[in-house]
Every structure is written in structure tokens, then in C-alpha cells.
C-alpha positions in Angstrom: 0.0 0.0 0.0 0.9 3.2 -0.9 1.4 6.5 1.8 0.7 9.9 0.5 4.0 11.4 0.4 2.7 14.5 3.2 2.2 11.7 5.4 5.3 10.5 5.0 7.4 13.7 5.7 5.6 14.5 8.4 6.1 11.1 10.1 10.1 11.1 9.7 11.8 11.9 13.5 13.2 15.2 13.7 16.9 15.9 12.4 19.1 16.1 15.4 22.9 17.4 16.1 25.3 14.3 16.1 27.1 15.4 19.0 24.8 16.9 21.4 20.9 15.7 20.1 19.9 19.1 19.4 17.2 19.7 17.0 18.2 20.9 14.1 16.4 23.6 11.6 15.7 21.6 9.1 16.3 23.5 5.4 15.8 22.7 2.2 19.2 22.9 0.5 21.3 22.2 3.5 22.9 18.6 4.7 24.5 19.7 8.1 24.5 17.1 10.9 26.2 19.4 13.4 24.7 22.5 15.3 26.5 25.7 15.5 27.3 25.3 19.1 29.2 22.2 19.0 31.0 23.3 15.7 31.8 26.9 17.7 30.2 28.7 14.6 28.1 32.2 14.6 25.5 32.3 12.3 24.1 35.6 10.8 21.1 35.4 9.3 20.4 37.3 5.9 16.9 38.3 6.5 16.1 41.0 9.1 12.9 38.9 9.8 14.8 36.1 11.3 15.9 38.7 13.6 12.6 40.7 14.6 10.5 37.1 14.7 13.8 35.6 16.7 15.1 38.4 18.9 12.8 41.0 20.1 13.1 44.5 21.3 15.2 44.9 24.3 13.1 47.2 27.0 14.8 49.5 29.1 
């Protein structure tokens, strides 16, 4: 029997970090198996929105 393919996807376990188990951000073009913590990366995102939707506004 056959398994619509959206049920599929869905169903797969969630990518994880191979050193520590984080999860992972899962994109569409990208193959990493590492987070940026355990590879002592910084990551700067292109679009402002990650930022706004990811790090709000500081109150003073």
C-alpha cells in the first residue's frame, strides 16, 4: 500500500545534532549534521525577519 507522500514527511523523526541531540532547523538545501554550538560557529542570518521574529526588542 501506498502512503501519501505529506504523510510520510511528516512522520520522519526530527533531524538532530550528532554530538549533542539538538534539534536541528531543518532546510531545504542544507545537509549539516552538526549545530552551530558544537561546531563553535556564529551564524548571521540574511533576513532581518529572522531577527525581529527571533530576537525581540530589548526594554529599558
Amino acid at each position: 500500500m501506498l502512503v501519501n507522500s505529506s504523510t510520510f514527511y511528516e512522520s520522519l523523526p526530527d533531524k538532530c545534532c550528532s554530538k549533542c541531540g539538538e534539534k536541528l532547523e531543518e532546510l531545504a538545501d542544507c545537509y549539516y549534521t552538526v549545530c552551530y554550538a558544537c561546531t563553535e560557529t556564529t551564524f548571521y542570518p540574511l533576513s532581518p525577519v529572522y531577527l525581529t521574529l527571533n530576537y525581540p526588542a530589548v526594554k529599558e
